[in-house]
N, C-alpha and C positions, 0 to 999 in steps of 0.2 A: 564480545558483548554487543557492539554495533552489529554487529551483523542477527543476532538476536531480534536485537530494535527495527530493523530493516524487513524483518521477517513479519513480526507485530503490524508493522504499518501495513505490506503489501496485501493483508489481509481483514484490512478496515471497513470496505463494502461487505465483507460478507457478515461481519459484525452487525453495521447496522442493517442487512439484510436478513439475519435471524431475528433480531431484537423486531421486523417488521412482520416478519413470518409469525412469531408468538402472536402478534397483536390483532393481526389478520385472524388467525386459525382460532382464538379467542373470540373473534367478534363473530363468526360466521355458528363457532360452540352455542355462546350466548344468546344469539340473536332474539331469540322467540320472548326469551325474559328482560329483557330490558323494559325500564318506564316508561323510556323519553323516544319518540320517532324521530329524534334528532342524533345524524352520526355521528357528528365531531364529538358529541356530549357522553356518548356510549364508547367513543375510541380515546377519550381524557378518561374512562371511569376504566379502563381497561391498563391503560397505561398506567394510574394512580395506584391499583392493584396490583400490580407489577413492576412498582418500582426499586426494589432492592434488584430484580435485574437489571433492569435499565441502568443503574447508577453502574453494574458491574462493565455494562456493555460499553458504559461512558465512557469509564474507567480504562477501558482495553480501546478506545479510541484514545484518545486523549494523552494519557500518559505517554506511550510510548512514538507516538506523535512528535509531542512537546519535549522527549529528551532530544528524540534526532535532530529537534530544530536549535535544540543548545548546543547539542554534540557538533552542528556541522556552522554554528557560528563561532565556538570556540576552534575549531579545528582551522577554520579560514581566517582567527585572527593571532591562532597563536604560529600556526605552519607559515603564513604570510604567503603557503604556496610557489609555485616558478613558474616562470615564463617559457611556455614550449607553442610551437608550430604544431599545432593540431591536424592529423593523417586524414586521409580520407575516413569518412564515418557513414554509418547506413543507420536507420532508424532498428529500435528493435521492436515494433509494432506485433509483426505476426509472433514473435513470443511470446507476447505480453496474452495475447488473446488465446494464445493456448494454454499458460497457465491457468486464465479464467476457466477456460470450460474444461480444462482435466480439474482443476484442484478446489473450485468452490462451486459449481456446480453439485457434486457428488453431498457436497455437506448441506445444502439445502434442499433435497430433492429429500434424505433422511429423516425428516422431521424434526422437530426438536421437544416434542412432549413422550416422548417412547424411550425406556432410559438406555436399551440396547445399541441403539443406535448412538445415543450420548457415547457412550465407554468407545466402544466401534471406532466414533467419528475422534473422539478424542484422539485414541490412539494412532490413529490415518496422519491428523494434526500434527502430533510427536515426530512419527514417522517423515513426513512432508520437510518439516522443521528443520529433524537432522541430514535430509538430502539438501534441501537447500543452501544449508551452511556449507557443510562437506561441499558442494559443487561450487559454490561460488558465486549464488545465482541469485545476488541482493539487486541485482538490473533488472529482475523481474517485479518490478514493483507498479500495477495499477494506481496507487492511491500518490505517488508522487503523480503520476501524468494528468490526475483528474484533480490536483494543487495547481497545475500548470508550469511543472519542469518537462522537460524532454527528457531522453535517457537513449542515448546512440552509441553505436559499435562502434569500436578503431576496426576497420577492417586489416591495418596491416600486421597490427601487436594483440589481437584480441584483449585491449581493455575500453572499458567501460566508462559511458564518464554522462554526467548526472549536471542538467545547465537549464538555464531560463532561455539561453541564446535559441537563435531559429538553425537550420540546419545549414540552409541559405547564407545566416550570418557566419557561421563557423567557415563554410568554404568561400566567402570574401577575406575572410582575414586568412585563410591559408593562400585564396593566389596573390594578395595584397605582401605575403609574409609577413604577417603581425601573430606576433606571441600572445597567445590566452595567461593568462591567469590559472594555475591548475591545482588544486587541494586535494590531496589522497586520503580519503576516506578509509578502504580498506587496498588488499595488496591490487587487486583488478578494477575497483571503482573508484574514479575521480572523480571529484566539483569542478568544474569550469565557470568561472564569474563571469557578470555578463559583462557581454562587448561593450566595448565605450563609442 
């Protein structure tokens, strides 16, 4: 189920990057018939108009958001975690950024008012979904790094581990040999609380 939630989340830009695509592609529709030569006022009357999606798109932020943020404070205070020497680690940046442009690129270049590409793109979504769980690959999450966690490789044990700490601080406290803090999330991805 976490890893479900992880998937939701890793795909929250592109949420409110449809919900802006509607509103764009709306205004540009409209333009000619609007009253007001005022934008903000023609982009509230468009929003206003389109709010039972909006609430949907909220909703697909939001929630699943806000369970992970329950899930992963229950998890670090019920686990209480252990203390381990954290391995060498490398950022996972260029994954992250290929996730972007393989897998949410495609779904906004498709439109969102054309219902082919709705079903198409839906099914892509599904598709995506169960690869991503199947592989394991809840480290590819854009929307924790744009919260302001990091998310670094163990280079020696390929796991994954999900921290506010800098990268910097992780390899002081391994040549220091100080123990992190570590809460397992799923079987490849840990929480590392931050350094003291």
């Amino acid at each position: 189920m976490i890893k479900i939630q992880l998937f939701l989340i890793s795909y929250i830009p592109l949420y409110g990057l449809v919900y802006l695509q509607l509103v764009a592609d709306k205004y540009f529709q409209y333009q000619k018939n609007f009253k007001s030569n005022k934008i903000l006022n023609n982009v509230l009357l468009i929003i206003n108009e389109n709010a039972v999606f909006g609430y949907y798109i909220l909703a697909l932020i939001l929630f699943p958001l806000l369970f992970f943020i329950i899930y992963l404070g229950y998890r670090i205070k019920k686990d209480k975690g252990s203390d381990q020497l954290i391995n060498r680690i490398k950022k996972s940046d260029d994954n992250i950024i290929s996730y972007l442009m393989t897998y949410v690129i495609p779904f906004l270049t498709a439109g969102i008012n054309v219902s082919a590409p709705i079903v198409t793109n839906f099914v892509l979504f599904l598709i995506i979904m169960i690869i991503y769980i199947r592989m394991d690959l809840v480290y590819l999450n854009p929307t924790l790094i744009l919260v302001g966690y990091n998310i670094y490789i163990d280079s020696n044990d390929d796991m994954k581990y999900l921290t506010r700490n800098s990268s910097q601080a992780i390899q002081t406290s391994r040549q220091n040999h100080e123990k992190l803090k570590v809460t397992r999330i799923t079987d490849s991805f840990s929480y590392i609380a931050k350094r003291k």
